[in-house]
C-alpha positions as CSV (number, residue, x, y, z in Angstrom):
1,X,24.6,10.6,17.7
2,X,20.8,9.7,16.6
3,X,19.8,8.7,13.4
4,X,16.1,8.6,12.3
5,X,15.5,6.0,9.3
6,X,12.4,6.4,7.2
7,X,11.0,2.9,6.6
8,X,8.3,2.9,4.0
9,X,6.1,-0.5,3.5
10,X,4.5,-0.3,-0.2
11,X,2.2,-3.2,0.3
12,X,-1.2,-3.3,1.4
13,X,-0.7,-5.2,4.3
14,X,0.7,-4.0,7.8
15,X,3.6,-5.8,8.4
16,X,4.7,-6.9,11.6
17,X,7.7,-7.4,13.6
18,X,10.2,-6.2,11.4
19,X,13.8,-6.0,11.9
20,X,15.8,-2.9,11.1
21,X,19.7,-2.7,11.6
22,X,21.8,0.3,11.6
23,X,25.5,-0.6,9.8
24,X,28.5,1.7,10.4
25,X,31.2,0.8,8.3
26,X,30.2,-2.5,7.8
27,X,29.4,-3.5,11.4
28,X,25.7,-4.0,12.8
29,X,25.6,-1.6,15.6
30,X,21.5,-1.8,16.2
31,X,19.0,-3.7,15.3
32,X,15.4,-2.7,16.3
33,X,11.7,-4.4,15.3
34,X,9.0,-2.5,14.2
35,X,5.3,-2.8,13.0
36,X,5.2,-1.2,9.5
37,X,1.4,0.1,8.5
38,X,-0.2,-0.8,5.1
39,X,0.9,1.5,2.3
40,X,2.9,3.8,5.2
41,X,6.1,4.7,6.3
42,X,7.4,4.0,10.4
43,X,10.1,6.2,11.6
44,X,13.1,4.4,13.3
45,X,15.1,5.9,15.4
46,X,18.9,4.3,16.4
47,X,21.1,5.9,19.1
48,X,24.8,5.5,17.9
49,X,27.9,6.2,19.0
50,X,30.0,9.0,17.1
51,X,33.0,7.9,14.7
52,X,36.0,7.7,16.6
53,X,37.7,10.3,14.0
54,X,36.2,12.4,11.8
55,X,36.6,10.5,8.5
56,X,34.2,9.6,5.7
57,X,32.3,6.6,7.5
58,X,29.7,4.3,5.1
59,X,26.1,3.5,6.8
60,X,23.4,2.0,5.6
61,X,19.8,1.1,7.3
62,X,18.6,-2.6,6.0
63,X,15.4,-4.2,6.6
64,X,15.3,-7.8,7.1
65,X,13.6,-10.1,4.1
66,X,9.9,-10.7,3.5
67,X,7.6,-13.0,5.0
């Protein structure tokens, strides 16, 4: 299954070397760092594996703090 996060960086500054985890019912399946423009948004894209049953499962993308 892919997922495509929208990661939007509202300063002014590019920041770089960000870290971006997938979670999956509260597990941390992928993490992946990107370089976020100034005032822009960075597509991230996480390959994950598909639910083991077809249930309601609860995801979230987080960002890591700021610098």
């Amino acid at each position: 299954m892919i997922l495509t996060a929208r990661v939007r960086n509202f300063a002014g500054q590019p920041i770089a070397g960000r870290a971006v985890s997938l979670e999956l019912n509260g597990r941390t399946l992928q993490t992946r760092v990107v370089e976020l423009p100034a005032s822009g948004v960075t597509p991230v894209v996480f390959d994950a594996p598909p639910p083991a049953r077809l249930q309601t499962t609860g995801g979230r993308v987080r960002a890591s703090g700021s610098s």
